[in-house]
C-alpha positions, 0 to 999 in steps of 0.5 A, spaced: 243 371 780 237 366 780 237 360 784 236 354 779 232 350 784 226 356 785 226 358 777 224 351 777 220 351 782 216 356 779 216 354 773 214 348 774 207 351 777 206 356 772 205 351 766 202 346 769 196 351 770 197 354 763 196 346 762 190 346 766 187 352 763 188 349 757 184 343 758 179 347 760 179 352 754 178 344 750 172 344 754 169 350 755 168 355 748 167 361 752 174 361 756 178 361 749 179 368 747 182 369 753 186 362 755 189 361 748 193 367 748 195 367 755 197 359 753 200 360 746 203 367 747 204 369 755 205 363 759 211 361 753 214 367 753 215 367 761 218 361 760 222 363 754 225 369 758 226 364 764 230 360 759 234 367 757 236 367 764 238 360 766 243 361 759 246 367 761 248 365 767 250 357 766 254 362 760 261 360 762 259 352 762 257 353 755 264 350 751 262 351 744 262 348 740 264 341 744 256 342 748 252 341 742 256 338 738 258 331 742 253 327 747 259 328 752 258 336 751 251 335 751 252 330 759 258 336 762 253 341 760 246 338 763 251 337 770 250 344 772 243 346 774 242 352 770 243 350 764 239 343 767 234 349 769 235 352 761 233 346 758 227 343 762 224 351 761 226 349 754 222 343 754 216 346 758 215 353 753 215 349 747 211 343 749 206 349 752 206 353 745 206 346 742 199 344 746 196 350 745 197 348 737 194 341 738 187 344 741 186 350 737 188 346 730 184 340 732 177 344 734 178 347 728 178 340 724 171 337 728 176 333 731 172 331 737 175 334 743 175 328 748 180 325 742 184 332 742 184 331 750 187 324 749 193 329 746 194 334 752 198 328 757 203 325 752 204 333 749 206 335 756 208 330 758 212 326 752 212 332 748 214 328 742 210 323 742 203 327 744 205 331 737 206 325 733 198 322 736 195 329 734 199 328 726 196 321 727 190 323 729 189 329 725 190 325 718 185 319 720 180 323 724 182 330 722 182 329 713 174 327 714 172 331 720 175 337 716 170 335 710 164 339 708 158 334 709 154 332 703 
C-alpha cells in the first residue's frame, strides 16, 4: 500500500522538473528531442500509473455511479486522501502532456516563444485557463505567424 501523502510528495517534484524542463526545451532548441518525449510521453506516464494506483487503492470509496454523477458524490469522494491524491496526479499528468502541446504547437506556428512562455504558468497551474490563452493566443498571433511571407 502506498501513502497517499508520499505519492503526493514525489509527484509533485517529479512535474514540477518536467515543467522546468520544458521551460528550458522553449528556450534552448537543442534540448528538445530529448526533453519533449520525456514531458509528453514519460513523465505523463508516471503520473498516469500513480493515478491507476491511487484508484485502485481508494477503489472501495468508489460508489458508482453516486461519485461521479452528483456534486455530493464527487465531495465524499475527494475526503479521502487516495482518490484526493487520484485526482490531483490527474490534473498534473494532463496539465503536463497539455503544456507540452502548448510549446511544441506554438513554435511550430512562429508564435514567439516569450508569448508561449507566457502560457506555461497558467497551463501548470490553472490548466484551463493557460489552454484557453494559448487558443487565444494561437488564433490572433498563430493564424498570421503560420502565414508564408510574401
Amino acid at each position: 500500500m502506498i501513502d497517499p501523502q508520499d505519492m503526493f510528495t514525489v509527484t509533485k517534484f517529479l512535474a514540477l522538473a518536467g515543467w522546468i524542463a520544458l521551460t528550458v526545451s522553449l528556450f534552448v532548441r537543442t534540448t528538445r528531442k530529448m526533453i519533449w518525449p520525456i514531458t509528453q510521453f514519460v513523465v505523463p506516464a508516471i503520473l498516469c500509473l500513480g493515478y491507476v494506483l491511487m484508484v485502485w487503492q481508494g477503489r472501495e470509496f468508489l460508489h458508482l455511479p453516486d461519485s461521479f454523477t452528483t456534486m455530493k458524490g464527487i465531495h465524499d469522494l475527494y475526503l479521502e486522501d487516495g482518490p484526493l491524491t487520484a485526482g490531483w496526479l490527474h490534473f498534473l499528468a494532463l496539465d503536463m502532456f497539455v503544456g507540452t502541446w502548448i510549446v511544441r504547437d506554438g513554435l511550430e506556428r512562429g508564435i514567439p516563444q516569450l508569448l508561449i512562455f507566457l502560457c506555461l504558468p497558467f497551463a501548470f497551474i490553472l490548466a484551463p485557463s493557460g489552454l484557453l490563452l494559448y487558443f487565444a493566443l494561437r488564433l490572433t498571433v498563430g493564424r498570421r505567424a503560420a502565414e508564408p511571407s510574401r
